[in-house]
N, C-alpha and C positions, 0 to 999 in steps of 0.2 A: 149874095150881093155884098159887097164891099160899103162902108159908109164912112168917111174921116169926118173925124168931128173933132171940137176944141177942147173939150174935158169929159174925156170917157167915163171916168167914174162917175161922175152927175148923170150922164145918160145911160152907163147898168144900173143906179140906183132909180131912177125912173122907169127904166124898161123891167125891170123883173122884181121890183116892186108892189109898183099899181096896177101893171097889167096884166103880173104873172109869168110873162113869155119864159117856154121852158130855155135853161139854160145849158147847150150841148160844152161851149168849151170857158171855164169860169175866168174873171179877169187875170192877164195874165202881163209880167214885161214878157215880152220877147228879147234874145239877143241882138238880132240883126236890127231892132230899134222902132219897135213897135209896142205899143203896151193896147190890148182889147180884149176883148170875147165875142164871142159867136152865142147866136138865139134862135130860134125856130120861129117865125113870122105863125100867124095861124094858118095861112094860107099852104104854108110847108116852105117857104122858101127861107134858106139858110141866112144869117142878117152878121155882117161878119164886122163889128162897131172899131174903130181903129185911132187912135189920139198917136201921134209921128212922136218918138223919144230918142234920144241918141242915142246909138247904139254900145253896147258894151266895148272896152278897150281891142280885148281878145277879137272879137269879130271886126271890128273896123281895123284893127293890123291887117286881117288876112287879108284883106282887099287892098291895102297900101305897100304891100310889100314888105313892111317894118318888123 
């Protein structure tokens, strides 16, 4: 499950924190302009936390043409 949220890093510090949730992929930018991690719900279901950044030059050429 997907979640965008307004500041990722307040919400890893809270979720693997106080609650523990294990941590499968740790905070990361992405190039294509995402910065998140992913967590393990208890339930089992994957929690994939996502805060929208711009994307790096390189990547956003490719998609412009430039």
């Amino acid at each position: 499950m997907n979640l965008k949220v307004d500041d990722v890093d307040e919400v890893h510090a809270r979720l693997t924190g106080r609650t523990g949730l294990e941590t499968l992929l740790p905070l990361r930018d992405e190039e294509f302009g995402q910065r998140h991690f992913i967590v393990a719900a208890p339930d089992g279901v994957l929690l994939d936390v996502i805060q929208p950044i711009p994307p790096t030059p390189d990547h956003a050429d490719a998609y412009t043409g430039r």
